[in-house]
Structure formats: C-alpha cells, structure tokens
N, C-alpha and C positions, 0 to 999 in steps of 0.2 A: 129276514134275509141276512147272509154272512155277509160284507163287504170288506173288501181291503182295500185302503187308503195307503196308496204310495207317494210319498213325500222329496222334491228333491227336484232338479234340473233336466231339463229338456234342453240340447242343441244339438248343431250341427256338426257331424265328424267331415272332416274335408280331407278321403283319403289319396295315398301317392296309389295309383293301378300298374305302376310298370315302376322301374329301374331307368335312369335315361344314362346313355355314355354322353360322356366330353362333346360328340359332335350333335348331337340331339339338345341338348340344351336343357330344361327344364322338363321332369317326369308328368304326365297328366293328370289334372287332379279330379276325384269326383266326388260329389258330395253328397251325404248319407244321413238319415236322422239319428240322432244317439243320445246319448248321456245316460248314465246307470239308473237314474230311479225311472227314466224314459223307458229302456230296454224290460225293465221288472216289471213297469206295468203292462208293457205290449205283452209278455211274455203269457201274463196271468189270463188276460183277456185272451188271447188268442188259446189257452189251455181251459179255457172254460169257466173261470175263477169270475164273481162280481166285485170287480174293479174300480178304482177314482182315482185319477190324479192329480196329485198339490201343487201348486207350479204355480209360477208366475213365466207366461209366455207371450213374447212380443206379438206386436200386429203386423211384421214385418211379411214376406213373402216366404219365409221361411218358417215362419211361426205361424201362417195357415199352414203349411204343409205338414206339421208337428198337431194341428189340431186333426188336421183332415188321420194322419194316421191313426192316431187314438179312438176317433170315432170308427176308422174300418177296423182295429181289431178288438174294439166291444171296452174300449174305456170309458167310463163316463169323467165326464170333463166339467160339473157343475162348482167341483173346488178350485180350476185353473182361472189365473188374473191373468187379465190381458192387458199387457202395456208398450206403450210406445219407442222404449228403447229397443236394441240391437238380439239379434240371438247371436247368443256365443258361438264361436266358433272353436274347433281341436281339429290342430292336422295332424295327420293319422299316416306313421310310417310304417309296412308292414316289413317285416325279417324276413330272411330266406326260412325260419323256424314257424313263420305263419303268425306270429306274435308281434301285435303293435305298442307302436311307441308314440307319443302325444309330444303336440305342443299347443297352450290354448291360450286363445284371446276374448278376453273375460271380464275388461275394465270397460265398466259403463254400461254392461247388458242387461236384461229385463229380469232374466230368472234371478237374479242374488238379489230383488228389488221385492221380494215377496212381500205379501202383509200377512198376519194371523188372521188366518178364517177364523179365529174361536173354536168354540167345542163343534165337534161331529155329529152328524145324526147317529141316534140310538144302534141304527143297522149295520156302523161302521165297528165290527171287531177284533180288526187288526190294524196295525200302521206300522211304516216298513221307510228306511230312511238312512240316505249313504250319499257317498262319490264327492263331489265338490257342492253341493247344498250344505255339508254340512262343515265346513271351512272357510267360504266366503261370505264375511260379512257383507248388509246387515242381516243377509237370512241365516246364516249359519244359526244364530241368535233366536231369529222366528221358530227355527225349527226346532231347536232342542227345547224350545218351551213347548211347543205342540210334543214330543215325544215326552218331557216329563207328566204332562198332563193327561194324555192316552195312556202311561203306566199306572197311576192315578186312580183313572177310572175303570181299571180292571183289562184294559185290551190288552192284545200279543202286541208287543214292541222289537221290531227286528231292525236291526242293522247291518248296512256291508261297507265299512269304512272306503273299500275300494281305493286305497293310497295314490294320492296323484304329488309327488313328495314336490315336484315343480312348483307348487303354488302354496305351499302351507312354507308362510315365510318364516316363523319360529317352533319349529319341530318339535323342543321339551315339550310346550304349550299344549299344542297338540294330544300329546302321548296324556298327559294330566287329562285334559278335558273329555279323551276318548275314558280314557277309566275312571271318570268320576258320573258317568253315564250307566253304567254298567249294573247299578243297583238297580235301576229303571230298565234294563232292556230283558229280552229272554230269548233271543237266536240271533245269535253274530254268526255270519259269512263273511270268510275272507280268503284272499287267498295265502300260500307260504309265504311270499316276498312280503305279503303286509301285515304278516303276523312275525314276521324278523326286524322289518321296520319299527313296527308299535314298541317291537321289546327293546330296543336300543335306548342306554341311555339312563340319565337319575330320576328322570318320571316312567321309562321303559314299564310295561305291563305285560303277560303274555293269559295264554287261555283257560289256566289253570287258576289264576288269579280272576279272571272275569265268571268262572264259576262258582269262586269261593263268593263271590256279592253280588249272586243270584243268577246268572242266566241259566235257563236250561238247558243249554248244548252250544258248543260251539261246531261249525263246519268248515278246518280248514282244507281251502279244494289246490293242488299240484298237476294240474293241468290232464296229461295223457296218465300222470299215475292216481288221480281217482282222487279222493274225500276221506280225512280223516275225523272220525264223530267224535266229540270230546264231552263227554256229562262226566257229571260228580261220580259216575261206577267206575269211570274207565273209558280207555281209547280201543276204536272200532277203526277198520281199515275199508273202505268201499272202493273197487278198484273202476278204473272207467273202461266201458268197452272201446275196442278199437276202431278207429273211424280216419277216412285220408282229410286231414286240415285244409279245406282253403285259406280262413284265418281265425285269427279268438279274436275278433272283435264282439263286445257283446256276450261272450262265454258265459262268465261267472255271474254277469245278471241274470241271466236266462238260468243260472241255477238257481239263485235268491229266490226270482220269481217261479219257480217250478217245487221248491219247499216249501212256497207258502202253499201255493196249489196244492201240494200235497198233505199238508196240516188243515187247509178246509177241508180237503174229502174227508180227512178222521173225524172230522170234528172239534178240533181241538184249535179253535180260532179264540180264546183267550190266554192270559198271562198262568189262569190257574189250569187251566184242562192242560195247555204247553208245558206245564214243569211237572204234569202226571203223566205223562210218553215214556212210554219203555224204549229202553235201549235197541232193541229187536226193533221197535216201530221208524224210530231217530234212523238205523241203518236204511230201513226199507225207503222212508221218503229221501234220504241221498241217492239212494241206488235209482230211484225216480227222475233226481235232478241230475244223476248222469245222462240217461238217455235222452235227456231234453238239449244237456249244453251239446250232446253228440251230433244232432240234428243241428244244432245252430253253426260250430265247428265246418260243418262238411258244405256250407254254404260261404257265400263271401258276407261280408257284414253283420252288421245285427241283427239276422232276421232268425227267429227260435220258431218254431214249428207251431203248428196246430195243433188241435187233439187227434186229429182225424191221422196227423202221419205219426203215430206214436200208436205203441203196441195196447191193448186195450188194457191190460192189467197194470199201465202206466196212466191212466186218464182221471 
C-alpha cells in the first residue's frame, strides 16, 4: 500500500461572514476547521489517496471535531497525539477579492506540542509538511527531523512553506533554514507572495536555487492565473480554469494535496521515481491540481471536493 503521511497543524480558522457598519457593531464570526497540513490531508482523503495525519491534537471540543473530520474524509489518524492544551485558533478576514487574511492565537496550544513518532511503517511513501508546523517551536524542530529522515529513507518529501510572515519572528532565520531543507525535499508548493517573501534578503532563496540542491520541481500557483512548473529543463505555465470565488481559504492546500493525489496515481510516490517525471507529466498533475483548488474556490471555506465531483480523467 502507497500512503502519505501529512505532517503539521490542525486548528480552527474563526472566519468574519459579513462586513458590519458603525451601527451593527461587531461582524459575525463562524468557525471552520483549517490549517494547511489539516486541509492536504482532507484533501487526499477525500480524492481517494491512502492518507495519515501527524499532529498533535487537543482533547478539547474542537479537537474532537478535527478528529471527527479526518475520520469522515478517510484519514487515518493512528499518528495524531492527543493532548490537553488549547486548539489554536486564526481569525480569518475575507476581502472583497475573496482572499483571506489571518490573525492567530497559538501560545500554549497542543499542535506545536508534538513528540517524534519515530520512523514510519514500511507502507508510508511519501510525507508532506508546511504552514505553521514548520516555524513554531518545539515542533518546528520535531518535524524537520521526521522530514530529514523520510529523505533518508528514500520517500517523496514535499513541502508548502505556506508564509504566515505574522508569526516567524526573525525572517533571515527563516529564509536559511527553509533552504538548508531543500537537499532533503523533492516538490515545494508555494505560492507567488511566498516565493517573493523566501527571496527577500541576505539568506533570500528563490526556485531556481531550490533546484540546483535537488528538488524535482517546484509549483509556484498565482491564484486565478494558474501554476508555474519549474524543473531543472525549464518553466511551464498551467493556466487555472475560470471559476466565480466564494473565497481561497484552503486553495493552495487543496492543490498540495491534489499533487500528491496525483503523483500516486503515477506511481511515482518516492524521492527517486519523483525526480524521473517528465515535464509533460509535472504539467498534467498541476493541470490536475487546478481543477481540484477550482472546486474548493467556488465554495466557502476549506472544503476541496471529492473524486466523485471532479471530471474522471482528473481522479
């Protein structure tokens, strides 16, 4: 059996639903379950992919509801800790552009509390790992030892740095440690603003550099204008189809995890099969992970589609 092990924070987004005027007084708030490596695995599961997620998840009322979702869209959850602090919380402001903006509350929560499972079973041949797991310590720490070691041992190691620039309190830092990662990884997802962020600066990196120290491809995604594919031949342009925005909450995870879905259906669920993908194949599974964020866009939240609403030469 292929599995993917996604790595990284489960909480709660608590978004504004309306705009309030001066006489109204504060906007309504609703709350939604999120966080990027959360979103990737829903994503996978729910596209058919055999899934686990790494996490460290409170026992709070919120973090049964985070277990209860993982169980409905086919995650297996036998690597998530369960602990007694807090789920974090991001409140979640959408634009009139359908585009949100965070702000999170994150000291003393359960997920940045993680311990090292150790090694993986045998079955596990990819691991996938981004957003704020990989910035808050002490898991920040846990987790890039679990990604140095999954490179290691021969799996696909993906990241989606997914920039939350609010909480990475020394930003050179950052930029180093993200490219001293990069000999170890083999598909970065990100989008433009955080591949302009990463590059800023005396430790500044950008994609051509993260290929020259191995990865196989980079996918930076610019929202309604599609996926740029970047390997050592050359940049590909994937454009996205058109689709009316509710909002991009969840977008670009729902790509992550729709690339990975689409590197198991090839086959190509380790480090060495991933850096043998032709460029022709790199384009077709972005053109994949369009139609996946397209479905997730045209709804509110994070919620990414099934297989079942997705066109069958996409599944």
């Amino acid at each position: 059996m292929r599995e993917i092990v996604v790595c990284g924070e489960a909480l709660v987004d608590v978004v504004s639903t309306a705009s309030a005027s001066p006489s109204d007084g504060l906007a309504p708030l609703q709350p939604a379950l999120g966080g990027g490596p959360f979103n990737v695995a829903i994503t996978l599961g729910r596209l058919g992919s055999a899934v686990s997620f790494c996490s460290a998840v409170s026992t709070d009322d919120y973090g049964e509801a985070i277990m209860a979702a993982l169980w409905h869209s086919g995650v297996g959850t036998s690597l998530v800790q369960r602990r007694p602090e807090a789920t974090p919380l991001a409140l979640a402001t959408i634009g009139s552009d359908g585009a949100a903006h965070y702000t999170f509350y994150l000291d003393g929560t359960a997920s940045r509390l993680v311990d090292d499972p150790g090694p993986f079973a045998p079955t596990a041949s990819a691991v996938c790992f981004g957003t704020l797991s990989l910035v808050l310590e002490p898991g920040a720490t846990v987790y890039e030892t679990i990604l140095r070691r999954s490179h290691a041992e021969g799996r696909l190691v993906a990241c989606d740095p997914n920039i939350r620039a609010a909480v990475i309190s020394d930003p050179d830092a950052y930029r180093r440690r993200f490219a001293s990662w990069m000999d170890a990884v083999d598909i970065v997802k990100l989008s433009d603003e955080d591949a302009s962020w990463l590059a800023q600066g005396p430790s500044g990196s950008r994609p051509e550099d993260w290929i020259s120290a191995g990865v196989a491809v980079v996918l930076v995604t610019a929202g309604a204008d599609g996926i740029d594919v970047i390997t050592a031949s050359g940049r590909n342009h994937v454009p996205a189809p058109p689709v009316s925005v509710a909002d991009t909450i969840g977008a670009g995870d729902s790509i992550m995890g729709a690339v990975l879905h689409r590197v198991d259906r090839l086959g190509a669920l380790s480090s060495q099969a991933a850096a043998g993908l032709s460029d022709d194949a790199w384009t077709e599974i972005a053109a994949h992970a369009t139609a996946v964020a397209a479905v997730t866009v045209s709804r509110p939240g994070a919620d990414p589609p099934w297989a079942s609403e997705l066109r069958t030469d996409y599944v």
